[in-house]
Each structure stands twice: as structure tokens, then as C-alpha cells.
N, C-alpha and C positions, 0 to 999 in steps of 0.2 A: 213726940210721937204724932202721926198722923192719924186723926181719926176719920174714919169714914173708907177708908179700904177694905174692898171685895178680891177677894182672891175664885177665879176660874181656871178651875181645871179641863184639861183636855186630857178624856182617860184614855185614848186614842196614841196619841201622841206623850204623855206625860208632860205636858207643858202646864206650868203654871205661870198665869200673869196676873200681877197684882197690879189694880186699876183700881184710882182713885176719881170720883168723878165721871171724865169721860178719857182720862187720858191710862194711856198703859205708863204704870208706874217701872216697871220691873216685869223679866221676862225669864222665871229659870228651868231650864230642861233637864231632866234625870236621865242619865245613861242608862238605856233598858237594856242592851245586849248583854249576855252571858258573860264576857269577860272586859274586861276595863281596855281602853284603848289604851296605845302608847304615844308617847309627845308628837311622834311620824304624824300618826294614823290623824290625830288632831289636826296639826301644820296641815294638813293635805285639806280634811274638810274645809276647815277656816279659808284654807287658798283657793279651793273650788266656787266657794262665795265670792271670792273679789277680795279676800282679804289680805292683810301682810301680818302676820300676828308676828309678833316678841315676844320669845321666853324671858321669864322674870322668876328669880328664887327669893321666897320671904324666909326669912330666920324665924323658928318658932318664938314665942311673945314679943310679935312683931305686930303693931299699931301704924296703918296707915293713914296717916289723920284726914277727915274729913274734907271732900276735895270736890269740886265737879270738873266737867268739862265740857268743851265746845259741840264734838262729835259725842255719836252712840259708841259706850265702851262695850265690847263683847269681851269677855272673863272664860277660860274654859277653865277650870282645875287637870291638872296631870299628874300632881301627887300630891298626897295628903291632904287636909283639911283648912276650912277657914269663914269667917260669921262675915259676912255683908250685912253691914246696914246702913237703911235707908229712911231718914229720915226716923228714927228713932223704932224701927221695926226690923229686927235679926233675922238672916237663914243662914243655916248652915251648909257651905256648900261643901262636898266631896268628891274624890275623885272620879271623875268624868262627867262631873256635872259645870253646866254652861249656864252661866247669864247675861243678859242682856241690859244694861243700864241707859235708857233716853240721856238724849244728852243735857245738859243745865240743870241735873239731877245729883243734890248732894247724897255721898255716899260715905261709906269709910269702910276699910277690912280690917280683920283682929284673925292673928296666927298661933292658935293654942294648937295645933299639931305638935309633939315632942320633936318631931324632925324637919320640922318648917315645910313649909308648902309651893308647890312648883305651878308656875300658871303659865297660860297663853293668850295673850293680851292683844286685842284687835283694835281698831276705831273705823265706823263707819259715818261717813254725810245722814 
């Protein structure tokens, strides 16, 4: 576990990013709208960005093991549940929630959803 992380919220936006130091460790958004988007509505944001996201379905008690990478991963949830962690500190994300992982930032996901968990998976420079 990483000591020394502050978490800042933005109650504006609902953005929390958890920063260690000086650097932003982790970046996750809570879906405020009234109803939950659909995998479209998603694909479209992420695309409007500059992104190319991939759908990916996790089987529930599904362990992705601890992993980094080169680029920033963007994570959206589209259905069901699942814990990122980073560096030895869990959240839970849910449907229609986003994060953002810097890149060279180990991580790992855990899929305790009964019905496994459906994401949209970005990379950015």
C-alpha cells in the first residue's frame, strides 16, 4: 500500500483524483446523470475524445493480475461491477463509472459482480 495519498474531490464535477506527492495517481468519475448510459452512448464519448475503446467482458471471480502499461489506460464500466487496485489501495467501480490510470502505474482488477463485468477500454499517449 502506498502511503501518503490525498484524495481531491471536485463536487462540481464529481471527479476524484488520488495524488500521491505531486503526481495524479488515479483519476475516477461517477456517472451523475439520472440514468446509466449504454455501451453506444459510451463508445461515442470515449470517440469524441480521440479515443478507439474495446469492449472487453470479465467473467465474474475474474482476477486480472497486476499489470502496467506504456500509455494512460481509460477504464469505463458498462455493466456491472469491479475493485481496481492500485498499488495496494481499492475502489469500487460501477456502472458508468470511468478511470483513468497514468501510464507505468501498476494496477490489477477483481470481478466479484455475479454476472461478470463489461468495460470499455481506451489508451491514451
Amino acid at each position: 500500500m502506498v502511503v501518503g495519498l490525498k484524495l481531491k474531490i471536485d463536487s462540481t464535477t464529481k471527479t476524484l483524483r488520488i495524488v500521491h506527492k505531486y503526481e495524479v495517481f488515479m483519476i475516477i468519475q461517477r456517472w451523475q446523470a439520472p440514468h446509466l448510459p449504454t455501451e453506444e452512448q459510451v463508445k461515442m464519448i470515449l470517440q469524441l475524445e480521440g479515443l478507439d475503446p474495446s469492449s472487453e467482458f470479465w467473467q465474474a471471480k475474474t482476477t486480472i493480475k497486476e499489470h502496467r502499461h506504456s500509455l494512460t489506460e481509460i477504464l469505463f464500466v458498462t455493466e456491472g461491477e469491479l475493485t481496481v487496485n492500485v498499488s495496494g489501495n481499492a475502489f469500487l467501480l460501477r456502472q458508468g463509472d470511468r478511470a483513468e490510470i497514468p501510464a507505468n502505474t501498476r494496477h490489477q482488477y477483481q470481478i466479484s459482480w455475479p454476472s461478470g463485468c463489461q468495460v470499455l477500454i481506451s489508451y491514451r499517449v
